[in-house]
N, C-alpha and C positions, 0 to 999 in steps of 0.2 A: 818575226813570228815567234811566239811562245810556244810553240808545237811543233815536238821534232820527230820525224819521223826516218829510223832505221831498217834499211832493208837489207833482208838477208836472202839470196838468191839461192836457187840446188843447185845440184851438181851438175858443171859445164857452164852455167849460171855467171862466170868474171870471165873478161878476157885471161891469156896470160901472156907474160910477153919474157923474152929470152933475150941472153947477151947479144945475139942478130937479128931482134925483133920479134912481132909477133906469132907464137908459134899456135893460139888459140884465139881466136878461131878467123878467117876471110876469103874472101870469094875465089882467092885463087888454089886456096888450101881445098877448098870443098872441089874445086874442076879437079885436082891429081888424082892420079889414081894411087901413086905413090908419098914419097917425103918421109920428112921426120916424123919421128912418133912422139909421146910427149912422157915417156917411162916417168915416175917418181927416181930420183935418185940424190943422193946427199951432195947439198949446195953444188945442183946444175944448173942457179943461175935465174932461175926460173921465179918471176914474181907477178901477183894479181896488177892487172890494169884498167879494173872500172868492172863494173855490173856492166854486162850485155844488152845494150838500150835495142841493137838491131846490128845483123850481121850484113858489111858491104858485099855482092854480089858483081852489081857493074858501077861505072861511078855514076849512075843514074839509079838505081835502084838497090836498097836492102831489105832486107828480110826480117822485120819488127820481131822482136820477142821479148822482154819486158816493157819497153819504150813505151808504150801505152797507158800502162798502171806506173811508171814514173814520171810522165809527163803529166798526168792528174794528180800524184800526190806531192809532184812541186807546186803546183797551184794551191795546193790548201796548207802544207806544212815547209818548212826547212826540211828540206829533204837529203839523207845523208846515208845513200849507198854504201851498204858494208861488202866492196869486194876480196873475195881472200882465192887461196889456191886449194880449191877445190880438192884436188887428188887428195891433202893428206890429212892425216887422221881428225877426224870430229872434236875430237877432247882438245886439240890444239888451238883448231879454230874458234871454239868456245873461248880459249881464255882469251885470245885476241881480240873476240868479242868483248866479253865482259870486261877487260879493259879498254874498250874503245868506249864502253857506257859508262862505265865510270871518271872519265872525262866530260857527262855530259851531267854529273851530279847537279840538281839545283834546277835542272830542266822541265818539261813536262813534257816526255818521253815516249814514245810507242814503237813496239819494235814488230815487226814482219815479218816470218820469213815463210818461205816457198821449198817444198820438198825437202832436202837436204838439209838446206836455209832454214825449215820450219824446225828439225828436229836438235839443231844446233840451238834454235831460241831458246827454245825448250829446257834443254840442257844449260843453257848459260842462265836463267832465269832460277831453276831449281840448286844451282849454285853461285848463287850471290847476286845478280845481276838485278838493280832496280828498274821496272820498268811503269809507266803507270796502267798502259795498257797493253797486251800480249793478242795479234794475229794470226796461226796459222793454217797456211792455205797446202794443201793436198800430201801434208807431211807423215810418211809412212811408220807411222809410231810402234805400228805392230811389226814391220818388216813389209821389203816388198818381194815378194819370193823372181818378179820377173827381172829384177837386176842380175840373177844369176846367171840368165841365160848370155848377159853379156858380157859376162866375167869370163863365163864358158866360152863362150864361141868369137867375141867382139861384137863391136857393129859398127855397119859406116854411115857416112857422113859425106852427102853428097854423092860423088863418086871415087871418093875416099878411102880407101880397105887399111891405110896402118896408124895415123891418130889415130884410132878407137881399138887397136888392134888385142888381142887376149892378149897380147906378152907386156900392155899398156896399165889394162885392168888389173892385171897380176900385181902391179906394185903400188896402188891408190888403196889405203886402207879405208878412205871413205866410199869405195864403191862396195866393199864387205859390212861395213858400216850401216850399210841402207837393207841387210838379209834381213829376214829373222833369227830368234833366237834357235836353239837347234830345237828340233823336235816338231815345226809348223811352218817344214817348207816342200815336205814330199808327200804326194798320193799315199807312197809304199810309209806306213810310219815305223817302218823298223831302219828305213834309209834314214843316215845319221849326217849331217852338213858341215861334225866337227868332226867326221873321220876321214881320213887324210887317201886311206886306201879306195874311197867314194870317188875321190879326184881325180884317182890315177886309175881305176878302172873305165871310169866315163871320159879319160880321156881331157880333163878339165883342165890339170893342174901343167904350169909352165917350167919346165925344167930353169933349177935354180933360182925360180921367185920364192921370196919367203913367203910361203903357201901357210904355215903355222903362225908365225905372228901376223901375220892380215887376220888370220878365224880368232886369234887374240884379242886383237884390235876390236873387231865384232862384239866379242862376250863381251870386256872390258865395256867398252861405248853402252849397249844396252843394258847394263849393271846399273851405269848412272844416270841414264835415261830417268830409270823409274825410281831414284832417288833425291832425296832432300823434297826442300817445299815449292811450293808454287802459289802464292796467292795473291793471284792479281786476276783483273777482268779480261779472258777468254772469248777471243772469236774462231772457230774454227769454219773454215770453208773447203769444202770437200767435193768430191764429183762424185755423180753418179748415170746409174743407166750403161756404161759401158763396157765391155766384157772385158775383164782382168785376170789374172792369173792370183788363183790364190793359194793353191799347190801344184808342186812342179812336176807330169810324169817323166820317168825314166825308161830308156838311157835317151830317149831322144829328144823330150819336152813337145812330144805330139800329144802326147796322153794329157799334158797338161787338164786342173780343173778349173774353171773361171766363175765369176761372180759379178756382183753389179760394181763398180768403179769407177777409175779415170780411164781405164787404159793400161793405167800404169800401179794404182796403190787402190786397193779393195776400200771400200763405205767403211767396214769394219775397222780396217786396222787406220785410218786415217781419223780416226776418233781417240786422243790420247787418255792412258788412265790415270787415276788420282790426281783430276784435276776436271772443276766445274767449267762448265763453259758453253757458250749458245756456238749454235750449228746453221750454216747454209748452205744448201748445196746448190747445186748448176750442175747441167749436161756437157759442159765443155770440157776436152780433154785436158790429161792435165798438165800439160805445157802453157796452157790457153785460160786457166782456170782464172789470172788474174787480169785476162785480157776481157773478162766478161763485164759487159759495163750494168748490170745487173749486182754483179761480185761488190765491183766498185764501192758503189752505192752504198751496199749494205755496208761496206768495210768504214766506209765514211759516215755513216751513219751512226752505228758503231763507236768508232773513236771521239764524232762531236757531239 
């Protein structure tokens, strides 16, 4: 096939797998209520092992979640799963990107990506990365102000309480990666995202995580976000109709304000700027966004 197709998954999106195996993600991980966490920490070992086609549950059944939209675009393209390690910082995976396209020079190229996935395209695309056509599906260009509450609090995973745990989020610079920038993530707009005493009053911040370079990491990632060029043909696929958070209230995130959505990334900020591009949306949440065969279609119509 002369048509190569790159996909770039969000966050939690690759397996990962560790010196004693797989430590993300399967069906026995999801029964504990305990186990290992998956911390970021310097060479623990820990490396991507494939995009997420479907997570096993019993050896009779699993729980699809990309599998769908990669099983139809190995039917039309060479299809070539970009899995990386999600936890760390955005600017990394970019270049392991952009070097992974640049290996595919001479191609006819399109790359994809999905939340996380999308805003990495994005970014690899406005520095350097040839593509001939650019995807992205549900990618929170503006910020997604509901990632904080999992930074703050965790969340589980199945009946899971410590992979996902806040002493977990504490060390993934890409889960601060996915805020916004400060100033449009709270009700109160005098409440600041890069004040450190915000964290420690509400209780957020994890004794001895680098709480200051992750909100580094943040500014830095969104600096280049909205830098350098981008000119290639844009498909942006977005959700909507679903109540999202699109500022956070305090201290408890009940007050929260919401708007039309995924779920997960507001109509608004899932529309990136200085850059053209046709727009579809779907009611499907946005885990499922690429699950929509409605989506598909267009996305395939689209690229041929």
């Amino acid at each position: 096939m002369d048509l190569v197709l790159v996909f770039v998954p969000g966050i939690k999106g690759s397996f990962l797998r560790g010196p004693e195996g797989r430590v993300w993600i399967d069906g026995r991980a999801l029964a504990r209520r305990g186990g290992p966490s998956i911390l970021l920490r310097e060479r623990d070992g820990i490396v991507p092992d494939g995009v997420i086609d479907a997570v096993p549950i019993l050896p009779c059944f699993s729980l699809a979640t990309y599998g769908p939209f990669l099983e139809a675009a190995a039917e039309r393209a060479l299809l070539l799963p970009f899995g990386y390690d999600w936890r760390r910082d955005a600017r990394e995976t970019s270049r392991a990107l952009r070097e992974r396209l640049e290996s595919l020079a001479g191609k006819r190229v399109v790359l994809v990506g999905h939340s996380l996935g999308g805003l990495i395209s994005l970014h690899a695309v406005r520095h350097g990365a040839k593509v001939s056509k650019l995807v992205l599906v549900g990618a929170p260009f503006g910020g997604s102000p509901s990632f904080l509450q999992d930074i703050a609090l965790g969340d589980t995973v199945g009946r899971n309480r410590v992979l996902l745990a806040r002493e977990a989020f504490a060390t993934w610079p890409s889960a601060f990666q996915l805020l916004p920038l400060a100033g449009k993530c709270f009700v109160d707009p005098s409440a600041d995202l890069d004040d450190l005493s915000l964290w420690k009053r509400n209780g957020w911040s994890v004794p001895d995580a680098p709480l200051e370079r992750m909100l580094e990491a943040r500014r830095a990632f969104r600096r280049e976000l909205d830098e350098g060029d981008a000119s290639v043909e844009t498909l942006v696929a977005l959700g909507t109709g679903r109540p999202t958070v699109e500022k956070v209230g305090l201290p408890d995130f009940a007050s929260s304000v919401r708007v039309s959505g995924d779920g997960r990334v507001t109509e608004s900020s899932a529309r990136p700027s200085r850059l053209s591009f046709e727009e579809v949306q779907t009611q499907a949440e946005h885990g499922k966004i690429l699950s929509d065969r409605e989506i598909q279609e267009r996305i395939w119509r689209f690229i041929l």
